[in-house]
C-alpha positions, 0 to 999 in steps of 0.5 A, a space after each residue: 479544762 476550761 472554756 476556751 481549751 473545751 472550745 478548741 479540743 472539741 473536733 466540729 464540723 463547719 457546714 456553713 461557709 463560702 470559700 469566697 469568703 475566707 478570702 484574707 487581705 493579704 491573700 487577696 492582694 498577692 494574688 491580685 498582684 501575681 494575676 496583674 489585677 489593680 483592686 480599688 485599695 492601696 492597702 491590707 489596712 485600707 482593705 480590712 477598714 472596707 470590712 465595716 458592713 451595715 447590712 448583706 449587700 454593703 458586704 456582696 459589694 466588696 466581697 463580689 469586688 475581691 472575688 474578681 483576683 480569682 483567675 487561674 486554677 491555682 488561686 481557687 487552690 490557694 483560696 481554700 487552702 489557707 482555709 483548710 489550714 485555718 481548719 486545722 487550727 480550730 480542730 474543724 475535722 470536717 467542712 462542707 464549703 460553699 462556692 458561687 460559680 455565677 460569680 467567675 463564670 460570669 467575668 469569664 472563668 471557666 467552671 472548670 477552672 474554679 472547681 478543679 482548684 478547689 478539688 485539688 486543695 479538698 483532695 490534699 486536706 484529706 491527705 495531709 491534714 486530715 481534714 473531709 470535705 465536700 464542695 456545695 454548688 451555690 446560685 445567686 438569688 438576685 441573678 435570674 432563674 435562667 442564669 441558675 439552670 444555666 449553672 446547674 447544666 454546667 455543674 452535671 458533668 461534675 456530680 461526683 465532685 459536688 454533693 448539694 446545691 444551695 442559694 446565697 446572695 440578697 435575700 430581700 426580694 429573692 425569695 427561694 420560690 423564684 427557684 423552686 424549678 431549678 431545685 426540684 430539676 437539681 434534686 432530680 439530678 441528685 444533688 442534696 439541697 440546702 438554703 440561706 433562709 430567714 438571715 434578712 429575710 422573713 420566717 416566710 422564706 424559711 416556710 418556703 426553702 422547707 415546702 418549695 425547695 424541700 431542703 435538708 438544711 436551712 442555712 441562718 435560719 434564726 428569724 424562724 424564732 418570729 413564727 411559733 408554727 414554724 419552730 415546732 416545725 424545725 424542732 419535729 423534723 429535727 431541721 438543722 439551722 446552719 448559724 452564724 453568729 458573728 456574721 449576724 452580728 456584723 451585717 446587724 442581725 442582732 445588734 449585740 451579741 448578747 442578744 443573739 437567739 442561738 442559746 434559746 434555740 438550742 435550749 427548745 431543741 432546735 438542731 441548731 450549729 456553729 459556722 463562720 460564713 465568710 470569715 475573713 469579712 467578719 472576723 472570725 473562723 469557727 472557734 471565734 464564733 464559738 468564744 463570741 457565743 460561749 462569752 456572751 451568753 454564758 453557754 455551759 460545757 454541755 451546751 457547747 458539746 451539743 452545738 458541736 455534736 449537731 454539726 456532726 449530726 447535720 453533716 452530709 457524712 456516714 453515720 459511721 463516721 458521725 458516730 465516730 467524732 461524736 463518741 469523741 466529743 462525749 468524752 472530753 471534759 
């Protein structure tokens, strides 16, 4: 088997993705079209020449502007499940999407409407693709604390449908200690807790997400590399670090794959994983991701058999189930 039939026969787990985000042009503009909503391009093609980001927030600025089609129920069901099926191609058995309610709630959508859509497309993955899931309530750091406490009091009536809480959006200048109530009153609420850490931002912010927010999982995480204390941190609490890599290449986290630190984080025993983060914006779901690392770094079968047993272990899953997928993992090849 070689690398690439390895890549797609491994089963994986994507723990880092914002359903936002998989949002493709051409869904983008049927459904800009069925709602009767004009967007600023005539075009896929003129879309998908927009996707050229030089940093996160020339990448929010287009990304918050194709979000503004989403309306009805219907199209959040939609929205995820063009994702679940592009699951389905990649073997992703499992997903832990993301999903920015601030972002409708804020134009007037109801909460519900956007959680009920993507409800109904999770609840049909399981039933006829086969594909878990659990949905992952994220505020946007450079709205206010407020506006998050306002979020989370929306989000209690619906806990059995939400499993964390995260933080995305401009990192620089939104530290996770601007949210440290709202996440300590969400933890109290029972919701796991997750957050974007160390993308843009500095190790610092890894340090605080961790000692402020007490998180389960750093979501990017590869700055943490700039503060020796902080890896031997992450390596002994065994801290998944939730990776992108095409993402970080596309808003020039590193300017070149081959520069990317995924390899020597696995390789010092950081519980490092694969995701995609916003797919359609930056080129590539999962096994994308995987070919981009395996290709530039020269990851060996064991290496990408552990990338995909990680996030596995990082997942908000039984340890039944996990141990299950992993076992299946162990024998490929």
């Amino acid at each position: 088997m070689n690398r690439l039939e390895l890549i797609q026969a491994l089963p994986k787990a994507e723990l880092h993705v914002h359903i936002e985000g998989t949002f493709e042009p051409e869904l983008m503009f049927a459904i800009a079209q069925r709602n009767e909503i004009s967007i600023p391009y005539k075009s896929v093609e003129e879309v998908k020449q927009a996707y050229n980001f030089h940093n996160l927030q020339s990448f929010l600025d287009i990304y918050y502007a194709g979000a503004n089609v989403l309306i009805h129920e219907q199209d959040f069901y939609d929205l995820a499940w063009a994702y679940f099926e592009k699951c389905a191609e990649d073997h992703v058995v499992h997903t832990e999407m993301f999903f920015d309610p601030q972002t409708h709630t804020d134009r007037g959508i109801a909460f519900e409407t956007v959680l009920n859509g993507l409800q109904r497309a999770c609840n049909d993955a399981a039933e006829k693709l086969g594909i878990t899931s659990h949905l992952i309530m994220c505020f946007l750091r450079h709205l206010s604390e407020e506006s998050a406490f306002a979020t989370l009091e929306q989000a209690l009536p619906y806990k059995d449908q939400i499993i964390g809480v995260g933080l995305d959006s401009s990192e620089l200048g939104h530290p996770p200690s601007k949210f440290e109530r709202v996440f300590a009153q969400a933890r109290e609420a029972g919701f796991l807790i997750v957050a974007h850490a160390g993308e843009e931002g500095p190790a610092e912010y890894v340090w605080e997400a961790l000692d402020l927010l007490k998180v389960n999982r750093i979501d990017h995480g590869v700055r943490s590399e700039e503060d020796p204390a902080l890896m031997q941190r992450l390596i002994a609490e065994k801290m998944p670090l939730t990776v992108c890599p095409l993402s970080n290449l596309k808003l020039c986290v590193v300017q070149d794959m081959k520069e990317h630190n995924i390899r020597r984080l696995l390789q010092q025993g950081v519980h490092v994983t694969v995701n995609s983060d916003d797919p359609s914006y930056f080129g590539g779901y999962m096994n994308d991701n995987f070919i981009a690392i395996a290709e530039a770094l020269d990851l060996s079968d064991t290496e990408l058999k552990q990338l995909a047993i990680n996030s596995f272990e990082a997942a908000f899953m039984s340890e039944a189930d996990k141990a299950n997928w992993i076992s299946k993992i162990k024998v490929i090849g």
